[in-house]
Each structure stands twice: as structure tokens, then as C-alpha cells.
N, C-alpha and C positions, 0 to 999 in steps of 0.2 A: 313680356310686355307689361309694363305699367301702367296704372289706370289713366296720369295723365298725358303719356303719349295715344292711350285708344283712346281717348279725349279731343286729344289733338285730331287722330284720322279721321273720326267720328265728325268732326267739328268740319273739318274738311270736305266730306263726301257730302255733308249738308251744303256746305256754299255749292257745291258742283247741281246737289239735287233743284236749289234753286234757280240757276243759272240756265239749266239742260246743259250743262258744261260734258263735252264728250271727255271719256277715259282714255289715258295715255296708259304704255308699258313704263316704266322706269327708263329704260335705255330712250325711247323715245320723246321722254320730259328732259335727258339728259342731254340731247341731241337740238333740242329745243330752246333749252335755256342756253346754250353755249351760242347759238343762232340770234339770240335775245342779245345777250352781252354784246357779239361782234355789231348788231345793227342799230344798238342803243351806242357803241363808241363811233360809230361812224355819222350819227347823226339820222340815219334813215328812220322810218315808220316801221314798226312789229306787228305780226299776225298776231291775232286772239290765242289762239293754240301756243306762243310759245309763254306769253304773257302768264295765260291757265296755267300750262305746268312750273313757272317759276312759285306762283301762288301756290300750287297744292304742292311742290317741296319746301316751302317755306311754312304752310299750315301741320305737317306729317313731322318737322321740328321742332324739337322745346326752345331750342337757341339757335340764331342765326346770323350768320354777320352781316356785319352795317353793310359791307359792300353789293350785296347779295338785297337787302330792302334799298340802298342807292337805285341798284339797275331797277327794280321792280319799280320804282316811282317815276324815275327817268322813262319807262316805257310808256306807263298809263299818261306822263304829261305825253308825250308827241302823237303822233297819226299814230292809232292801229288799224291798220290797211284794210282789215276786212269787217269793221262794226260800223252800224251805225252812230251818230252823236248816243242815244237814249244807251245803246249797250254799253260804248265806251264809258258812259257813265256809273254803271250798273258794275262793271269789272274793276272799274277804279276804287269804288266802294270795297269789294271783294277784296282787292286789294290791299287797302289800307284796314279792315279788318282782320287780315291776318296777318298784318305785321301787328299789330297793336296785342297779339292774341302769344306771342311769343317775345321770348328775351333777346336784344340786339346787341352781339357782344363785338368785340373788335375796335381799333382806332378807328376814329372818324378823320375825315378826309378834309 
């Protein structure tokens, strides 16, 4: 492992520490975001929980494609069903600090 991907995780596990952001398995951030995408193309509102694990596998990468910070943004604009206004604002932040925090490769849309 590289220093700057334990940079990245490191960098990661601090937004979580600030947050009290609960820890996911892998399988179940992958389960997560896939849940994310289908309900950000349909137009519905996302749980916190799937939004967190798009963000902590987007912080845990050095590059990441545009589509992947697309959904990520497309979620924090609409309802996330279970924060208040003050968190959804808080997450959105978190959010756009970790796309800012890595490289966004891929065509844009």
C-alpha cells in the first residue's frame, strides 16, 4: 500500500470520525451504492448509509470516474430520507470534499 492511498483511507476514516459515520463491510457499501444509483435514476430520495458508502469508496480511491461523483452529487442534491436539513448539509460537505480530494477520470456526460 502506498502512502498516498493510506492517505486517502486515513483521510477517509477522519470524515467518518467526524460525522459518527457508522462502518460498512465492503460487500455491504457495494450493495449500497448500487441501491444509490437505482434510486438516484429513478428520481426517489437516498438513505444516509448509501450516500456514506459512495463517499468512503470514492475517498479509499486515487481516481474515480465522473459517473460515480455524477450519482454522488445527484444524491446529496435531492431528499435523503433519513437526515435532518443541518446533517444533509454536513454530508454534502463530506461529499464534495472527497471528490475534490481525488482525480475524476472518464468522459463527461
Amino acid at each position: 500500500m502506498n502512502s498516498a492511498m493510506r492517505s486517502n483511507i486515513y483521510q477517509c476514516l477522519n470524515l467518518k470520525k467526524n460525522l459518527n459515520l457508522r462502518y460498512f463491510s465492503s460487500e455491504q457499501r457495494f450493495k449500497a451504492v448500487k441501491s444509490l444509483k437505482n434510486r438516484v435514476d429513478e428520481g426517489r430520495g437516498c438513505w444516509g448509509n448509501m450516500i456514506e458508502s459512495l463517499i468512503t469508496n470514492i475517498s479509499i480511491e486515487e481516481k474515480v470516474s465522473h459517473s460515480d461523483v455524477m450519482y454522488l452529487m445527484q444524491a446529496c442534491k435531492s431528499d435523503i430520507v433519513d437526515m435532518f436539513p443541518k446533517n444533509q448539509k454536513r454530508i454534502t460537505q463530506n461529499a464534495w470534499n472527497a471528490v475534490k480530494q481525488v482525480e475524476v477520470v472518464g468522459p463527461r456526460d
